[in-house]
Each structure stands twice: as C-alpha cells, then as structure tokens.
N, C-alpha and C positions, 0 to 999 in steps of 0.2 A: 595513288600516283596522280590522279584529279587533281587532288586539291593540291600537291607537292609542283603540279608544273602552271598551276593558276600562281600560285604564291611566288617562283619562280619569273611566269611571265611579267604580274606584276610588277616587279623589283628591277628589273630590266634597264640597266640605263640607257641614256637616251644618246649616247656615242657606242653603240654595239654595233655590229655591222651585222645585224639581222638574216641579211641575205647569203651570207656567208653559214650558217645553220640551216638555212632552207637547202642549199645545194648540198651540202654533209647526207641530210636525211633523203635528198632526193635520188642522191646518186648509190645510195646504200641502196632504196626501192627499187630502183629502176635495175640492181644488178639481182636483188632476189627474186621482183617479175622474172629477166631473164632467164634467171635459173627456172625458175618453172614451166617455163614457155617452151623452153628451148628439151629440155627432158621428155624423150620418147621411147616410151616401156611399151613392150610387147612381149608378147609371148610366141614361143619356137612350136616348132611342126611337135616338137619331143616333150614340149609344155615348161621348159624352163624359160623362166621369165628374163630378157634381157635388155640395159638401158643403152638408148641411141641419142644421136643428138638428130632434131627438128632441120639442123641447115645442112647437116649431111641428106637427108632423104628432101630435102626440098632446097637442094642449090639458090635458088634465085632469092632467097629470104634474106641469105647472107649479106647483103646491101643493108639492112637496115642495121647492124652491127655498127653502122657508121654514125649513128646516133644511138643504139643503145647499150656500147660499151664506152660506160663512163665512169671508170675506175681513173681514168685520169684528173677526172675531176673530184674526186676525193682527194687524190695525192695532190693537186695545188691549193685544194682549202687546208688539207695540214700544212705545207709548208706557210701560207697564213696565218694558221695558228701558232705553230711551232713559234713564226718569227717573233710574234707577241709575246707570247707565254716566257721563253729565254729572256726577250730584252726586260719581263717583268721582273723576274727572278734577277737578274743583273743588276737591278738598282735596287731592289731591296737588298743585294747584298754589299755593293755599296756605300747604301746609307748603313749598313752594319759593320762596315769598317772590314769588308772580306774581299777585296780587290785581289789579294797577293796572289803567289802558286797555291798557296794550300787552302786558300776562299774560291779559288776557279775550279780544282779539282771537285769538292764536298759542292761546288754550285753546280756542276755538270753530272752529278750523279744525281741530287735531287732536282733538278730538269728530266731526268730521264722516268723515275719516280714516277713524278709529277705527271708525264704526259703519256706513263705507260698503263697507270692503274688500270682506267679502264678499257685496257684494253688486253691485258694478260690476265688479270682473274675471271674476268668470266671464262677467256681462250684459257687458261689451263682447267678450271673447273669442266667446261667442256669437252679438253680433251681426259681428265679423268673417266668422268662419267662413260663417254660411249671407248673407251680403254678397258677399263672394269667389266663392262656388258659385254665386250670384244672376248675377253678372256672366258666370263662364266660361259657365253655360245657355243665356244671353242673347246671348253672341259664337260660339257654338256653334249658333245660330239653336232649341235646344230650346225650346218652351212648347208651350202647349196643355195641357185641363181638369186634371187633379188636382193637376200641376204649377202652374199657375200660380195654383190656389185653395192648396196649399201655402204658396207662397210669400209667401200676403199672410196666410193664417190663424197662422202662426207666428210672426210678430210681435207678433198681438196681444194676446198676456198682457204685454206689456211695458208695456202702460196701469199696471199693477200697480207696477212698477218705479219708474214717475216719480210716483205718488201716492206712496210710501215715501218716496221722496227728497224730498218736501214736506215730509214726515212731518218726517225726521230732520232740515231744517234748520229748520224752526221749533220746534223741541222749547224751546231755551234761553230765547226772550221768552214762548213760551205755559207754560213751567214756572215762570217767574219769577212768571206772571198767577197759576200754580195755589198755587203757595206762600205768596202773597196773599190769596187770595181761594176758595180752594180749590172746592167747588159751585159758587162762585159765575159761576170763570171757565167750566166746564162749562156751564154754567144759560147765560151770555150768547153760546156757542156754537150752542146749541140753539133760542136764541132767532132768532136770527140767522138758521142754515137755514128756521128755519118762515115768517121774512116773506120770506126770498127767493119763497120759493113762492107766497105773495101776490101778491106784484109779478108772478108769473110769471103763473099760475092766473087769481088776482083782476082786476089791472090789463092784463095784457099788457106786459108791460115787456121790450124786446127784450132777448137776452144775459143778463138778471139771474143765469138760471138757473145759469151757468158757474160764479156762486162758491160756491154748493152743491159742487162740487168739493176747495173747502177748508174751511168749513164741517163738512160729513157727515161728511167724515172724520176732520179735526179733532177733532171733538166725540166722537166713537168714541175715537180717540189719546189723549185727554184723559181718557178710563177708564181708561187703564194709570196715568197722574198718580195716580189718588185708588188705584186698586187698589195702588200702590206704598206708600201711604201707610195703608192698614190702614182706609180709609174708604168699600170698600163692606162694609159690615157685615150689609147686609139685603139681598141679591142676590133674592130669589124677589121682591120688590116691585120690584124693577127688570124683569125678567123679564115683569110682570104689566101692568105702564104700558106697555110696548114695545112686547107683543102686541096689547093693547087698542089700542093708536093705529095700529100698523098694519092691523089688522083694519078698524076706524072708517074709517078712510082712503080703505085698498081697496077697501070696500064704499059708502060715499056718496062719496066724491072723486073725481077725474079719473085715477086712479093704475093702473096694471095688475097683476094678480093676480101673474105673471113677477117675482121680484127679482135676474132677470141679465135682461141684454138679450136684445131678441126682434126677428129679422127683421122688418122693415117695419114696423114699429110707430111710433106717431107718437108715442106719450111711451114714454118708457122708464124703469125707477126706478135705473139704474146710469150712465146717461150723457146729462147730469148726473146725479151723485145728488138724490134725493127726499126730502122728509121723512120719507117712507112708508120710504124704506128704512133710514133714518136709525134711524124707530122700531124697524125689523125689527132692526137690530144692539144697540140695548137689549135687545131680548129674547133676542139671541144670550149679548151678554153676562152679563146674567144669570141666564140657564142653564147658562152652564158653571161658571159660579161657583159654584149653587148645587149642581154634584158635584165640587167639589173637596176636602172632603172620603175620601168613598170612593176619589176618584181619588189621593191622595195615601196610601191605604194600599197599594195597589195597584204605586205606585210603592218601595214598600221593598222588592220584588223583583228584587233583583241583575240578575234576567235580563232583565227587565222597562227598570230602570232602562239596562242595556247597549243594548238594544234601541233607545232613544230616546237617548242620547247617536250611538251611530253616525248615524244618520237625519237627527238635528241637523244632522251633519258635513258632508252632502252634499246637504240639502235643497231650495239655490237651485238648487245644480246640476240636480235630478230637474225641477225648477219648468220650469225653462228648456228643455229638452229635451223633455217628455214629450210635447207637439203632435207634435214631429219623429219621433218613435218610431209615435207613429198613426198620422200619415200615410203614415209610410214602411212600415208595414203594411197599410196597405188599398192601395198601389201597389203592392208585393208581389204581392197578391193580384188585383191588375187584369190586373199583369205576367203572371204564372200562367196567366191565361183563367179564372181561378175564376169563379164567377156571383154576385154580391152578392144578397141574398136584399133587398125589399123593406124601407125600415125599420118598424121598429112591429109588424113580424107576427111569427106562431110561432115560425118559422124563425130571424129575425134575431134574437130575445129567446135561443133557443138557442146561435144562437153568439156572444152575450155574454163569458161567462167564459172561452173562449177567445181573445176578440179582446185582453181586457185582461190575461189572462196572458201572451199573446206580448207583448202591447206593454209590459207591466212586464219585460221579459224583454232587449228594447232598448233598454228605459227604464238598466236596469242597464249595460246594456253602452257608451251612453254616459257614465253616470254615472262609469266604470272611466276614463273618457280623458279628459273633463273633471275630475274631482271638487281635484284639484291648484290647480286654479285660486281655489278656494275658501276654500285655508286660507290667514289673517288672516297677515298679517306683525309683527314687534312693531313697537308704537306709543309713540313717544317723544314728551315734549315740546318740543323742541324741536330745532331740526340749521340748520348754518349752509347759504344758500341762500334762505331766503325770511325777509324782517326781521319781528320782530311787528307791526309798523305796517302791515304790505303783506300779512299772512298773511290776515286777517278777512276784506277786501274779495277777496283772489285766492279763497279759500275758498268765498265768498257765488255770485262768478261762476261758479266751476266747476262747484257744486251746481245752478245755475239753467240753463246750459247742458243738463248733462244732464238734468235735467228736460223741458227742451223736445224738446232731440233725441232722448230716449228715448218721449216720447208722441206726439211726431210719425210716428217711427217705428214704434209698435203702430201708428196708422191709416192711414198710405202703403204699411206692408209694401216688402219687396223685390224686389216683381215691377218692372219699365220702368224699373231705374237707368240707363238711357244715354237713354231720352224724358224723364228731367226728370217724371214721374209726379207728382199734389198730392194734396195733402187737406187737408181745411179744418181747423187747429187752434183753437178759438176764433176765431174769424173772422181768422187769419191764415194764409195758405197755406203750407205745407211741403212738400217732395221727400225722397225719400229720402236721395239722397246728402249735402245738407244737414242731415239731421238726423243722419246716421252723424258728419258733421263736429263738432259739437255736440255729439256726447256722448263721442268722442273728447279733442278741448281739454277740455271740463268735465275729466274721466278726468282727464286729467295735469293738471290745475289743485288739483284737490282733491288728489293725491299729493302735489303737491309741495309745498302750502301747506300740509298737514297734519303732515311731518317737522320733527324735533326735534333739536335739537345732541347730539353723537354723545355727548357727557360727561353727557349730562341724564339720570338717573333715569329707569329705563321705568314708564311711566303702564300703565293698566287699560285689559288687553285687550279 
C-alpha cells in the first residue's frame, strides 16, 4: 500500500484540490477517535458488562460535540465531489454522442456505480462477515452482555452509509436545481428544514420531523455544489451565521446542548436532524474553509501529501471496523480478569491513550484484511447486459434498497437473526435479515445496472 499511495501521490495533478482529501480523512478520524472516546464499558454489581456513553456520565463534555461531530463535513466534500465526478461523466458522455433519454438514464446509473464502489463492497463484505459470526454465536447458543451489546453497537455507524447513499443518488436533479439557481437552491433547502421544525416544535405534527433527514443533509451536500463552483468566497460569515443560530437555538429552543445522540433523551439533534444541527454544520463548514488556505501550504509537503493519499485508500475500510476493534478490546480485557476502572475517573482518563493505541493497532490489522475490498474497479459506460432504457430505473432501485436495508440495519443490529428482531424505521418495521436482504439485491442492482459495453471508452473514476 506504500509504494501504491507514493506512485499515487506522485501522479497527483497540479489542479486537485488536495485540501478537500485532507478533510475526507480527517473527518472520518475525528468521528472514529470519537467513537472511542466517547465508549464507556463497565461492569454491573452482577458482573455483566454494559456499554455507556462518556457525555451521559460527564454532561459538561457534551460542548465539545460542537467541534467534534463532524460528519457534516464529510457530506459537503461529497457533494464536492459528487458535483465533479457527474459533470465528468456528463461530458464524456457527450463527446460519445449519449445526450438523449436513454444516454441520461445508462449515465446516471454508472454515476452511481462509479461513486458507490467504494463504498458498498467493503459495507456489504462487512456486513456479511459480522452477519455470519452473528448467526454461528447465535446456533452456538453464545450471548450475553458485551457480546450482545457488540453485536447491535457495530451496526450502528451504518446510519452513516445510507444518509450517503441518499446523498449520492440525488446529486444529479439537486445539481441540476444548483446550476439554476445556484444560493438559491441552498437557500430553499434551508428553508425547508426550518419549517419542518415548526410543524414539529410549533404545531406538533406527527412524523414531519423524518424529512429533516433529507433536508439537513441535503442542505449541508449542497455546500460542496457552491464550494465546487468557487462560490463560497466569504467562509468566516458562514462560520458566523451557523454559530450564532445554533447558539440562539440551543439556548431559547427545545433543542439539546449534545450534537450526536444522547441516551434517553427525548429530542435529540441527530436523529432526526434538527435545525440546530443543521446550523452547527454551517459553522463546521465554514470553519474549515476558512483554514484552507494554510492548510493547502502544508499539503505541498510530499510527506504530508503521501500521508493522506494512503488514508484515503483505506478510509471506509478504518470507518467500518473501528467499533469492532473497541469492542474486541475491552472483551479482551474482560477476558483477561482485568478490572475496568470506573468511567470518568482518574484512573479511566489514564488509560485512555492506551486503549486507543491498542485499538488503532486492531483497527490496522483489520484494515490489512479488509482494505482489498475497497479499491474502485474501472467504470465504464456502458457493457452489454443491462439496456439504457432498463439501466435508470434498475439503478434508482438498487440505490433505494440499500438505503433501507442499510439504515435498517444500523438500528436492528445483528443480535436475534433467527427471532425475526424489529425496529421501527420511520414508522415501518424492519428485521435484520430483511434488511441484510435489501442491501444485498440493491448491491447487485446498482453493479449491474451501472456496467458499460466492453468497447466503450473508460469514463472518470
């Protein structure tokens, strides 16, 4: 992998926007520190082990959520990238003389391809794997506490995975809106989450709140649009609105101080998203904006630059695993007879830096056996197998599958695949093994409706 992200950084041309890969990788980091950080296992009077979260037993920590939940700034380098990647695809189809209905259809399905690979073979290989182990545990008659709190907590970053996959298949009619109307389609984004809130808040309106889930984030995606196009120009007044409203919010509104979710909590600003949190990622994003700059001299450092092309490489991979690495370190340590030190106290603040060493340390050595899974195949336009007129619709379905069976599955988790286990998704109930099913067909929907005739010019990886 060395010498693949030397030869890589090498090659690099010299109109890349480097900085826009530094924040991919940093904002992936900063949310699997989190996750480690925030993870507090202890053991009960009765000796089952149980996991808590660090800002429930220490309230006052919650304030820093305000810079280290930075999942928004993920979703505005995808729409970044997104905007790139389609306008690339669009002229290469194009100059191949595929403008009409049935060149838009066969171009929006390998768009989707294109910008899914990696990010669904490793997430379904992932969710095979601990799927399989889920089952043998389970025919094995193994459960009980860390294990079966494993089992449902390693799912849930996959909530992550199917807001993406929203992402990436509305990119083309909400890029169309932005090439239009450019603020403006932003501006009726924004507008939109805030009366949701209304109806929520204000009127009580049952459900409303769910579309804040495409809204928030949408509206966030829809910064990479303008940031592609050289039109956030004044970044520290963005920064400055963002803060301010979520401050204002927090402090007179209904909204909780927590920008991740908080045990028992009866509103939360992540699930659904909030306007409150909507503001907080304006002010994410323009704050990073506004060190892009220094951050862009910084990256003309060879070693610097090598540093972040590797990390790139294997990023979803670290994403997806790193829970499993935790956990299988504090079971370790259960295993051992070791004694869990209280969380929040001296002691447990002490063996911090080495819980996340060792767990970066498994983090890696999955990363070593996964990371294959990850790397993009070439993406063509077109391959016999799926007609243009059948590619749009097969494409639209696969994506929409996995979106379900993928956020079903962050909230069913893996534990009770043979009892038919639920959870409510939007007011529709799911199981696990329904949702494994679902994101499997989507998987091979989107593959196959995304391939291009074997003679076709290779499009933009």
């Amino acid at each position: 992998m060395a010498s693949s992200a030397h030869a890589l950084a090498a090659a690099t041309p010299a109109s890349r926007d480097k900085y826009v890969d530094l924040l991919r990788v940093a904002s992936l980091g900063t949310v699997v520190l989190g996750h480690w950080l925030m993870a507090a296992v202890s053991v009960r009077g009765d000796g089952r082990a149980e996991v808590g979260n660090l800002l429930a037993v220490e309230p006052r920590l919650q304030l820093l959520t305000w810079a280290l939940q930075v999942m928004p700034v993920f979703f505005f380098v995808g729409g970044f990238s997104h905007a790139l990647s389609y306008r690339s695809l669009r002229r290469k189809a194009g100059e191949n003389g595929e403008d009409g209905e049935h060149g838009g259809g066969a171009l929006y399905s390998v768009f989707l391809r294109a910008r899914l690979q990696r990010l669904l073979r490793p997430t379904v290989v992932f969710i095979g794997v601990w799927g399989a182990l889920a089952l043998a545990l389970q025919l094995a008659g193994k459960e009980g506490g860390l294990l079966d709190v494993s089992l449902r907590l390693v799912a849930q970053p996959l909530w992550f995975i199917g807001i993406y996959l929203a992402m990436v298949a509305f990119t083309p009619p909400l890029l169309r809106l932005h090439e239009r109307y450019g603020w403006g389609a932003f501006g009726g984004l924004v507008a939109a989450a805030g009366l949701v809130d209304v109806l929520r808040f204000g009127c009580g309106v049952p459900y409303v709140e769910f579309l804040n889930f495409a809204f928030v984030w949408l509206a966030v995606h829809q910064l990479g649009f303008l940031r592609a196009d050289g039109k956030l120009r004044r970044p520290h007044l963005l920064a400055g609105a963002g803060l301010t409203g979520a401050v204002l919010l927090v402090t007179y509104g209904p909204y909780p101080l927590s920008m991740v979710g908080m045990p028992g909590e009866k509103i939360s600003n992540m699930a659904p998203p909030t306007f409150a949190l909507l503001c907080h990622g304006l002010w994410l994003v323009g704050g990073v904006e506004s060190l892009r700059g220094p951050a862009q001299r910084w990256l003309r450092r060879p070693r610097v630059w090598r540093a972040v092309v590797a990390a790139n490489g294997v990023s979803m991979t670290a994403f997806l695993w790193h829970l499993t690495a935790m956990l299988g370190v504090y079971g370790a340590l259960l295993a051992l007879g070791v004694r869990l030190p209280e969380p929040a106290t001296g002691v447990w603040w002490a063996q911090v830096p080495v819980r996340v060493v060792v767990a970066g340390a498994v983090t890696a050595l999955l990363v070593t056996v996964f990371r294959r899974f990850e790397q993009p195949s070439a993406v063509v336009l077109r391959e016999s197998g799926v007609s243009p007129a059948g590619a749009r619709p097969a494409a639209a379905l696969g994506v929409t599958l996995c979106l379900f069976g993928v956020l079903g599955l962050s909230m069913v988790g893996f534990g009770g695949l043979l009892e038919g286990r639920t959870a409510v998704l939007i007011a529709v109930r799911v199981t696990a093994p329904v949702a494994v099913a679902m994101t499997l067909v989507g998987w091979l929907l989107v593959e196959r409706a995304g391939r291009g005739r074997p003679e076709a010019a290779p499009a933009a990886a």
